[in-house]
C-alpha positions as CSV (number, residue, x, y, z in Angstrom):
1,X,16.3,17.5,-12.0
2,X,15.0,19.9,-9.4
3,X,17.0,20.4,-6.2
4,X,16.4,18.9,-2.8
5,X,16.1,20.8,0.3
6,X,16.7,19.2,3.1
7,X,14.6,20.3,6.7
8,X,15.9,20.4,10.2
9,X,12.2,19.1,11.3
10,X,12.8,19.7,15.1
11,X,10.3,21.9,16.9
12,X,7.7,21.6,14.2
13,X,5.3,19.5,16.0
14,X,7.0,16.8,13.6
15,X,6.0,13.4,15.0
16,X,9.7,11.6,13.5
17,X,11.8,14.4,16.1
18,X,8.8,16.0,18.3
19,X,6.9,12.9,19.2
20,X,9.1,10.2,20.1
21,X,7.6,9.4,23.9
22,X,4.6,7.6,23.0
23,X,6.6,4.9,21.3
24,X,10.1,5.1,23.0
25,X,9.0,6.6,26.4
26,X,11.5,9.3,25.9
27,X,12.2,12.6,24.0
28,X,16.1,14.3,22.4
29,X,16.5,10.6,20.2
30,X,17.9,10.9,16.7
31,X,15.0,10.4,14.5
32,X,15.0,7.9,11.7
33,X,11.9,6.0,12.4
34,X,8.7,7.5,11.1
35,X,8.2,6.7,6.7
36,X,8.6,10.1,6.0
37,X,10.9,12.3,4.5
38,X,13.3,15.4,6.3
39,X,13.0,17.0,2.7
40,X,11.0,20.0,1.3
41,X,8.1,19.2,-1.1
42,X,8.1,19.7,-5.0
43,X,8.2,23.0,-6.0
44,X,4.7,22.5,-8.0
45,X,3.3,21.3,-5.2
46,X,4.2,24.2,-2.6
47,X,2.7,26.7,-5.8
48,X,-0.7,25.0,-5.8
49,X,-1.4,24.9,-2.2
50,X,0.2,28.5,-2.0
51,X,-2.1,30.0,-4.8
52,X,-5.0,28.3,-3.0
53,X,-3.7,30.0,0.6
54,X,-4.1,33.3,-0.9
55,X,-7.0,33.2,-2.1
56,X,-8.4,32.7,1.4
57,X,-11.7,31.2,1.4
58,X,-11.8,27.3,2.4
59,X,-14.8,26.4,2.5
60,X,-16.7,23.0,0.9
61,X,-14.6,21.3,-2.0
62,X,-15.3,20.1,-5.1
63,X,-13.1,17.2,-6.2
64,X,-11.9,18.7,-9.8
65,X,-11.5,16.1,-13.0
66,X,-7.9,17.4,-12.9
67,X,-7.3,15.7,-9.4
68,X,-8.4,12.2,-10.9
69,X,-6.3,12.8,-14.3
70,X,-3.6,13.5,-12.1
71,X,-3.8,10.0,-10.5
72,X,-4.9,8.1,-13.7
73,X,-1.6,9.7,-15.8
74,X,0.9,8.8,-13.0
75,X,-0.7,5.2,-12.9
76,X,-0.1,4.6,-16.5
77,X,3.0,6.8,-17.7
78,X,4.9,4.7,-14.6
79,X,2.7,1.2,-14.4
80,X,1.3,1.2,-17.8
81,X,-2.0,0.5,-15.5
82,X,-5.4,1.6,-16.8
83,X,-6.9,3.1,-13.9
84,X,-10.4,4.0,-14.0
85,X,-12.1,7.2,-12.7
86,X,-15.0,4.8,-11.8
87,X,-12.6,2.9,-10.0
88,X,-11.2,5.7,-7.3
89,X,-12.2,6.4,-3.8
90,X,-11.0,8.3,-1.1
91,X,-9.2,7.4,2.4
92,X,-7.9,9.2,4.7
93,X,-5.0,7.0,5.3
94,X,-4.1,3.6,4.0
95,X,-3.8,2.5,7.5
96,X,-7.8,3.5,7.8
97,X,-8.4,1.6,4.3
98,X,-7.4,-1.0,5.2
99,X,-9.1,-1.4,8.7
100,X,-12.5,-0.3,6.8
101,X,-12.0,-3.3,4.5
102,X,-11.5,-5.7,7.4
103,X,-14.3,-4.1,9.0
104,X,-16.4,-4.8,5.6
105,X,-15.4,-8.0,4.1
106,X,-14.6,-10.2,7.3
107,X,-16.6,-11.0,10.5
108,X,-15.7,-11.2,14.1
109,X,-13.1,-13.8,14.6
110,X,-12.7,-14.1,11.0
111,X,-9.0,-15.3,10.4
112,X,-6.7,-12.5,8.1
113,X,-3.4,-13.8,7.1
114,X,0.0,-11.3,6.7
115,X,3.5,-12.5,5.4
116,X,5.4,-11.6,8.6
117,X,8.1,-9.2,9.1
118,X,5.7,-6.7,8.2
119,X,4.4,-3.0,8.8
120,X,2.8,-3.4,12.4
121,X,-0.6,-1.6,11.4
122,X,-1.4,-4.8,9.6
123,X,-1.0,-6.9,12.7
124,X,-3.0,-3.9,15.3
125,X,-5.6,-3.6,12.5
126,X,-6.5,-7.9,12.5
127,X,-5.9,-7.6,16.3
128,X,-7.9,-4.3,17.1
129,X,-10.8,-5.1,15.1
130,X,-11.2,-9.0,16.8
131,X,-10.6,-10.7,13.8
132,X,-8.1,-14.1,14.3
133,X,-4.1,-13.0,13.2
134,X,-2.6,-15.5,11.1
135,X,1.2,-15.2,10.3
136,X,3.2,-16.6,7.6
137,X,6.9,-15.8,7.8
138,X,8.8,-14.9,5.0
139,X,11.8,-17.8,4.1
140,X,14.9,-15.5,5.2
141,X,18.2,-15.9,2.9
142,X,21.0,-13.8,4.6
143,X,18.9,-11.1,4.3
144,X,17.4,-11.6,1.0
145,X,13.2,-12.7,1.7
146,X,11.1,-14.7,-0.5
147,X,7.4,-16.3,0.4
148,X,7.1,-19.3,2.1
149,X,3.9,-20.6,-0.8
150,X,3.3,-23.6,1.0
151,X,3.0,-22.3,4.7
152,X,0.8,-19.6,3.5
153,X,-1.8,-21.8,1.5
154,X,-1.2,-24.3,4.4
155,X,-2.7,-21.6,7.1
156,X,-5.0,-20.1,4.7
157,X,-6.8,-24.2,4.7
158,X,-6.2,-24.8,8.1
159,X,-7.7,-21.5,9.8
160,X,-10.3,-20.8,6.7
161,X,-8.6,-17.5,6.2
162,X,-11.0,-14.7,4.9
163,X,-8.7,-11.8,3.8
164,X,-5.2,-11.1,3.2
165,X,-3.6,-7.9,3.4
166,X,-0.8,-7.7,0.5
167,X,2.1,-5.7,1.5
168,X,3.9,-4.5,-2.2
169,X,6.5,-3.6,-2.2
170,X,7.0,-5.1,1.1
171,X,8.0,-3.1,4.4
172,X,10.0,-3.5,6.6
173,X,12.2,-5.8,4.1
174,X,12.4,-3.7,1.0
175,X,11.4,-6.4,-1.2
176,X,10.0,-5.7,-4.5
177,X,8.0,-8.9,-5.7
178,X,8.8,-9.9,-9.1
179,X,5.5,-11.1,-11.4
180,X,6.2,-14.7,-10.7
181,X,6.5,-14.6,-6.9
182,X,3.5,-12.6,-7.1
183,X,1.1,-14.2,-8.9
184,X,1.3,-17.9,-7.4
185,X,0.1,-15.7,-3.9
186,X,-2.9,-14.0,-5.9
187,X,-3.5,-17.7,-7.3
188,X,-3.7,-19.1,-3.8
189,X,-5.9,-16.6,-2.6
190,X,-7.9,-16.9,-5.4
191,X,-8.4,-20.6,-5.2
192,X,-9.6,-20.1,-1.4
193,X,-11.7,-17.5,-2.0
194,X,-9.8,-14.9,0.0
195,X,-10.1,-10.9,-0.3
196,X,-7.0,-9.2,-1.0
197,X,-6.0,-5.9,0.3
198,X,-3.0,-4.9,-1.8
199,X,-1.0,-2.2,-0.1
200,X,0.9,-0.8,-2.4
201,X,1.6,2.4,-0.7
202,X,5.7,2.4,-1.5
203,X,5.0,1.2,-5.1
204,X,6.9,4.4,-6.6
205,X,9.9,3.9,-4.4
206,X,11.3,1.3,-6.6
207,X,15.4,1.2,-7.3
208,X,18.0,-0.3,-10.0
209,X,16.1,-2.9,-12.1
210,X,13.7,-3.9,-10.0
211,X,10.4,-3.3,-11.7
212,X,6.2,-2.3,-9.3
213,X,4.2,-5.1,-10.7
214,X,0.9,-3.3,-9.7
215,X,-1.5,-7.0,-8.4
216,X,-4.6,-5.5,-10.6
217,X,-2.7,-6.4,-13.5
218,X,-2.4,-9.9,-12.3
219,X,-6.0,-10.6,-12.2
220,X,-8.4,-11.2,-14.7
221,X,-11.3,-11.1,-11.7
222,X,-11.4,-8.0,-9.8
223,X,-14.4,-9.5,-7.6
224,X,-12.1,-10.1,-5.0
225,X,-9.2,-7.6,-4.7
226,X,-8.6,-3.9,-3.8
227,X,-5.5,-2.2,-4.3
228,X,-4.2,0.9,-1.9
229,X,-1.8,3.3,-2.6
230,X,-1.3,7.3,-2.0
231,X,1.0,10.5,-2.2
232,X,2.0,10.6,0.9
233,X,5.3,8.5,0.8
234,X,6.4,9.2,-2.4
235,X,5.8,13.0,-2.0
236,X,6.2,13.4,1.7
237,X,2.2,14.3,2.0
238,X,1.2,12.7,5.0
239,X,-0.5,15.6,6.6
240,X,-3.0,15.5,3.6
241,X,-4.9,13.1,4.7
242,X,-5.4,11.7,1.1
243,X,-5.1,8.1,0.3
244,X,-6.5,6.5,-3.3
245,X,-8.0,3.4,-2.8
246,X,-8.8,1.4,-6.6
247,X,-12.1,-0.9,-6.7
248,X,-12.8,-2.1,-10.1
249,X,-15.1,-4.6,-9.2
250,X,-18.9,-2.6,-9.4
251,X,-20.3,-4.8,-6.3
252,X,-17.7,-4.2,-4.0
253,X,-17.7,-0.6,-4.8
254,X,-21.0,-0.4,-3.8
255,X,-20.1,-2.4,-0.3
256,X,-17.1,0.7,0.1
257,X,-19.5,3.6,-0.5
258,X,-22.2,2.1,1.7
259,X,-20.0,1.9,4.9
260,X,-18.3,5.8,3.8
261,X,-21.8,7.0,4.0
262,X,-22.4,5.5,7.2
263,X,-19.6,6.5,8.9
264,X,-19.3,9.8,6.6
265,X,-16.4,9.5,5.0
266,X,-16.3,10.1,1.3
267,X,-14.1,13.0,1.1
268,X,-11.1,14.5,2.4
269,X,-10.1,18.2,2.5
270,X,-8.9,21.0,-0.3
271,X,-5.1,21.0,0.8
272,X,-5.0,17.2,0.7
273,X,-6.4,16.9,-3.2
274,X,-4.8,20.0,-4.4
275,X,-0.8,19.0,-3.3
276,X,-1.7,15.1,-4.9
277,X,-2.8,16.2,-7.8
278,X,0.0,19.1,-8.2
279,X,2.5,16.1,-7.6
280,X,1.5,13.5,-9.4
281,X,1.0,16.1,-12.7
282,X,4.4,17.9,-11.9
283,X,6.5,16.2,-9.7
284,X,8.6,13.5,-11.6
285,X,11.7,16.1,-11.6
286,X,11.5,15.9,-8.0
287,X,10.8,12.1,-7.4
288,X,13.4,11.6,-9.4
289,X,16.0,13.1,-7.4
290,X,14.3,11.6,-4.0
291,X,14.9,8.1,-5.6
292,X,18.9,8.9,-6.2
293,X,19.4,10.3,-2.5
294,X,17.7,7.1,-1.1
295,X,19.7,4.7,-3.9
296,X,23.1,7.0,-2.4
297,X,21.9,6.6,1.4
298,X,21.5,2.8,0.8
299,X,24.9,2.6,-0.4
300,X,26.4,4.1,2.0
301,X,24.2,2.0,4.8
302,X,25.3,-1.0,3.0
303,X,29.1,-0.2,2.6
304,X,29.9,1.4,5.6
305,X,28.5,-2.0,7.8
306,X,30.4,-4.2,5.2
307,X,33.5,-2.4,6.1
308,X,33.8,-1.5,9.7
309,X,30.9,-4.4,10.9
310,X,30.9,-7.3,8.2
311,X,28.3,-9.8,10.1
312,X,26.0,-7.1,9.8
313,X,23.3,-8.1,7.6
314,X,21.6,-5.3,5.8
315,X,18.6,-6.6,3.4
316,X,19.3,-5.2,-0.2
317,X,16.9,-2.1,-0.6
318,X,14.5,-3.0,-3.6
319,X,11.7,-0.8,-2.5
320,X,10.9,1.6,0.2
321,X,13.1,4.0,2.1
322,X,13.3,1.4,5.2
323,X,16.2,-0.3,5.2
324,X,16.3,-3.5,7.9
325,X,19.3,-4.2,9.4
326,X,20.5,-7.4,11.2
327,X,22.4,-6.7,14.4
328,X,22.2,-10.2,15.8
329,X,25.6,-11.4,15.6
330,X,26.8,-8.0,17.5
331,X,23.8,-7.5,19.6
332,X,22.0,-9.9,22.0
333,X,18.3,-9.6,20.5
334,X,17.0,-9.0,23.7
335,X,19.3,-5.8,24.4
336,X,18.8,-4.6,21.0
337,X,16.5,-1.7,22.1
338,X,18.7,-0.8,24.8
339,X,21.5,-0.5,22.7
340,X,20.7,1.0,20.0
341,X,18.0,3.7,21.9
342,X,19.9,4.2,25.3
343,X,23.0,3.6,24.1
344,X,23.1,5.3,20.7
345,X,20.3,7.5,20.8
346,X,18.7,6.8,18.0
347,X,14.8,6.5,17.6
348,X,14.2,3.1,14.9
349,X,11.6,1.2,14.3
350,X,12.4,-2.4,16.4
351,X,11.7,-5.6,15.1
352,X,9.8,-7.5,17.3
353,X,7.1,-4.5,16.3
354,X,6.8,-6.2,12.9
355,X,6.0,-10.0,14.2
356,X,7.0,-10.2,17.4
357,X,10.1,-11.6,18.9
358,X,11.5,-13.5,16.2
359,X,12.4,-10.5,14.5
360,X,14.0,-9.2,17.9
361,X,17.7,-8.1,16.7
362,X,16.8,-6.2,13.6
363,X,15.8,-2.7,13.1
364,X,14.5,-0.7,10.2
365,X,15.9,2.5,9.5
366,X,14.8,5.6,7.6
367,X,16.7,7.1,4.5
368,X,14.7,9.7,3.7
369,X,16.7,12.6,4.4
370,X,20.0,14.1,4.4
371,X,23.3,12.2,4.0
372,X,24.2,13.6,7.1
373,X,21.3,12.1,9.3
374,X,22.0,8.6,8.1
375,X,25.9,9.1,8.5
376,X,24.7,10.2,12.4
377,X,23.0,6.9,12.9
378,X,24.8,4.4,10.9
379,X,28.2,5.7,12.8
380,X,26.7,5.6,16.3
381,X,26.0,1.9,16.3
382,X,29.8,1.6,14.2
383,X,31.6,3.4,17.5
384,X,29.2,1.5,19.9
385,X,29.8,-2.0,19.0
386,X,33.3,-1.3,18.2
């Protein structure tokens, strides 16, 4: 299994420890908000881009077979999903793909539905591009969250829902949706007519039995579903700039590449394809070892609070690197910013930023990186409320 390094990130121009005053008005916080990683890349992947470095000319790329072979092997030696080349397109984020496919399914004031706590881009991207935000909280169980079926087909009738964005495994609250939770939602949509946006972004960051159910395998029609997913959080590759997007269905394929042309988007840059396709050919060694630090860190979250602070709830981690954490019987929901940024200096992600203030109270924290980081921030609210 091939060694992590862990990276002091600070003064990098790293957004997690550099860039902290756009969202928290303030700089010097302990970072553990941002989904990604304080840890070197794989090895293979720093060879690739290296050998490509020295060559020295970077000019116009040509996407190679090897970067698509790369994707299609990691899709079935992990998912046993047949992914075809046919299939693949290029983003340069799953946050853009996402807002594209609102953009090119729905209409103005069109209503998208979301399964709230969830990862705020889903709620800017229905709100920024004037389409109607429809929320459907998940049923919470002392931490443990399940779908609320009834509520969500209820709203999808009620405000004649066009899309819903599919968050899989789900962030902030690490759930990994088991085949029969999963498909009675693609069932609803299906009956209603409603485009699904599967973000399956943190599918590889799945722990202990839990088991990615991709949603293409769900579906016999692929007329009305997309599925997202990319490098970047299960290899720390963010600055690639190189999200996959799979579109079976032929027709809506052809609605994708007509609004790529337009706005001139169909490909991304060298540095981008050549670290996800070095990773996902020769970076299980690696991912392996990422998923048994974030399995330790979890522990360690979920033990420490148990001990020193038992009514804190921490949501079992499933999926992701996020843990969310329940402060509320500690911490009035309304001073739970203050106290954990002003008073123990940490930069989180709050919340109310996933659905607004119901969800004021908890935070989600970041557990990809060193023991030591985590210890920092799990023992600074410890001392503070104690």
């Amino acid at each position: 299994m091939e060694q992590l390094e862990f990276l002091d990130r600070r003064g990098t121009n790293c957004n997690k420890w550099d860039g902290q005053t756009g969202m928290f008005q303030e700089e010097g916080l302990h970072g553990m908000w941002v989904a990604d990683m304080d840890i070197s890349v794989p090895t293979c992947v720093k060879e690739a881009l290296q050998k490509y470095i020295d060559f020295g000319a970077y000019g116009y790329y040509k996407i190679p077979d090897s970067y698509y072979d790369a994707i299609i092997g990691w899709e079935k030696r992990h998912y046993q999903l047949d992914v075809k080349k046919e299939w693949i397109r290029y983003s340069p984020g799953v946050v853009a793909a996402f807002n594209w496919w609102i953009q090119i399914m729905t209409k103005e004031k069109d209503a998208v539905i979301v399964n709230t706590p969830v990862y705020y881009p889903f709620l800017s991207a229905v709100k920024g591009n004037n389409r109607t935000l429809i929320t459907s909280d998940l049923k919470n169980d002392n931490g443990v969250y399940s779908i609320d079926y009834k509520d969500f087909e209820d709203k999808i009738v009620k405000h004649n829902v066009k899309a819903f964005i599919l968050c899989s495994p789900h962030n902030p609250v690490g759930r990994v949706w088991k085949e029969e939770e999963l498909k009675p939602l693609l069932d609803i949509c299906n009956r209603h007519q409603v485009f699904v946006i599967a973000d399956e972004i943190h599918q590889d960051l799945v722990f202990g039995e839990h088991k990615q159910i991709p949603a293409l395998s769900l579906v016999d029609d692929y007329s009305n579903i997309v599925a997202l997913t990319a490098p970047s959080k299960t290899f720390n590759l963010a600055a690639g700039k190189n999200s996959v997007i799979y579109i079976p269905d032929e027709t809506l394929r052809a609605k994708w590449d007509d609004f790529a042309e337009k706005i001139r988007c169909g490909s991304g840059n060298a540095f981008g394809y050549i670290a996800a396709a070095a990773a996902y050919k020769g970076g299980d060694d690696w991912y392996e070892a990422v998923k048994e630090l974030i399995e330790k860190n979890a522990r360690y979250v979920k033990e420490t609070f148990a001990k020193e602070l038992p009514k804190v709830v921490v949501s079992p981690l499933e999926g992701t690197y996020l843990i969310w954490i329940d402060l509320r019987a500690y911490v009035e929901p309304k001073k739970t910013k203050e106290f954990v940024q002003k008073t123990c200096r940490l930069a989180v992600d709050f919340g109310d930023w996933f659905g607004g203030e119901t969800f004021e109270g908890f935070i989600r924290m970041n557990l990809a990186t060193s023991p030591e980081n985590v210890k920092i921030g799990v023992e600074s609210i410890v001392q503070h409320l104690k």
